[in-house]
N, C-alpha and C positions, 0 to 999 in steps of 0.2 A: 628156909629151903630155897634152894636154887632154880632158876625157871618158873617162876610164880609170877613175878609182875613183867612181861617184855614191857618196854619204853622203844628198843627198837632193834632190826635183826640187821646185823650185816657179816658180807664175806669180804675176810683181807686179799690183799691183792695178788696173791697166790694161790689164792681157790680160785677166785671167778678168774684166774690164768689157765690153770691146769685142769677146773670140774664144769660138766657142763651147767645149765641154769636148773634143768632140769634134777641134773641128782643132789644140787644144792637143796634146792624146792622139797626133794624127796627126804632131807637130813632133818627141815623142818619140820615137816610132814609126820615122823617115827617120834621126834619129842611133842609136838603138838598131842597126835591121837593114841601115842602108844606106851611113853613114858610118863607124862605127868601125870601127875594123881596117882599113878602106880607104884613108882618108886621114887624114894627120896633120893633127888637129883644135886651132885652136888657140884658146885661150882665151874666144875668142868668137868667135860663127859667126852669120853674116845669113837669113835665109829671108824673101822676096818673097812676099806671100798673094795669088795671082793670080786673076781669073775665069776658067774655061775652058769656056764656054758654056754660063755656070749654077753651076760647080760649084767647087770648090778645088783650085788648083796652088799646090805649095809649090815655091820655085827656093832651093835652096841656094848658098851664095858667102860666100867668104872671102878678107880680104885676102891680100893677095900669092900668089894663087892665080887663073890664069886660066882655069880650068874652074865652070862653073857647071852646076848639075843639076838640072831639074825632076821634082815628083815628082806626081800627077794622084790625087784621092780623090772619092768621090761627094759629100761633104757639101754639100749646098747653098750657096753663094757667098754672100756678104750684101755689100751696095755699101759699109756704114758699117764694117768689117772694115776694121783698119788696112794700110798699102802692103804695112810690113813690121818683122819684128822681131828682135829679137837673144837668143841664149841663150848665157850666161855661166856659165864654170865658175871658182868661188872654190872649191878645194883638195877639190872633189867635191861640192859643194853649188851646182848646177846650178840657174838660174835663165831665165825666160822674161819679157823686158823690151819696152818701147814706146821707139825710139827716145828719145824725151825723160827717160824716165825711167832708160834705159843713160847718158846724162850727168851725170845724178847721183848712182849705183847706186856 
């Protein structure tokens, strides 16, 4: 199962371009306390970066999985904040991608 052993987190150079430290911290934050253990997580996992009148909704989703989960934080929304992005686990060395760059990752 994916997400079980981190060795080490990082954001490609298109997140920590376009997301602040903050809602990165926060993408951490929902698989830390909210998905593991809960659901079997699999290799790579989607998050949707929403407006919620103003502020940041993270929606979780994975394939072959028909439950989706939002998650609501105060941070400030910003319009140029990409849709959404992907976080990939290569054998614990967990990573936070920009679609485009999960195709070549």
């Amino acid at each position: 199962m994916a997400f079980t052993n981190t060795r080490g987190r990082y954001a490609s150079f298109g997140v920590a371009a376009s997301l602040s430290s903050e809602v990165i911290d926060d993408i951490w934050y929902v698989i830390d306390n909210f998905l593991k253990g809960v659901f079997p997580l699999q290799h790579c996992i989607r998050f949707e970066i929403l407006n919620n009148h103003g502020t940041v909704s993270l929606r979780f989703s994975q394939e072959q999985m028909q439950t989706s989960i939002g998650f609501d934080f105060s941070q400030h929304f910003d319009p140029f904040y990409p849709m959404e992005v992907y976080v990939v686990d290569r054998q614990g060395r967990e990573t936070v991608l920009l679609p485009d760059e999960y195709e070549m990752f």
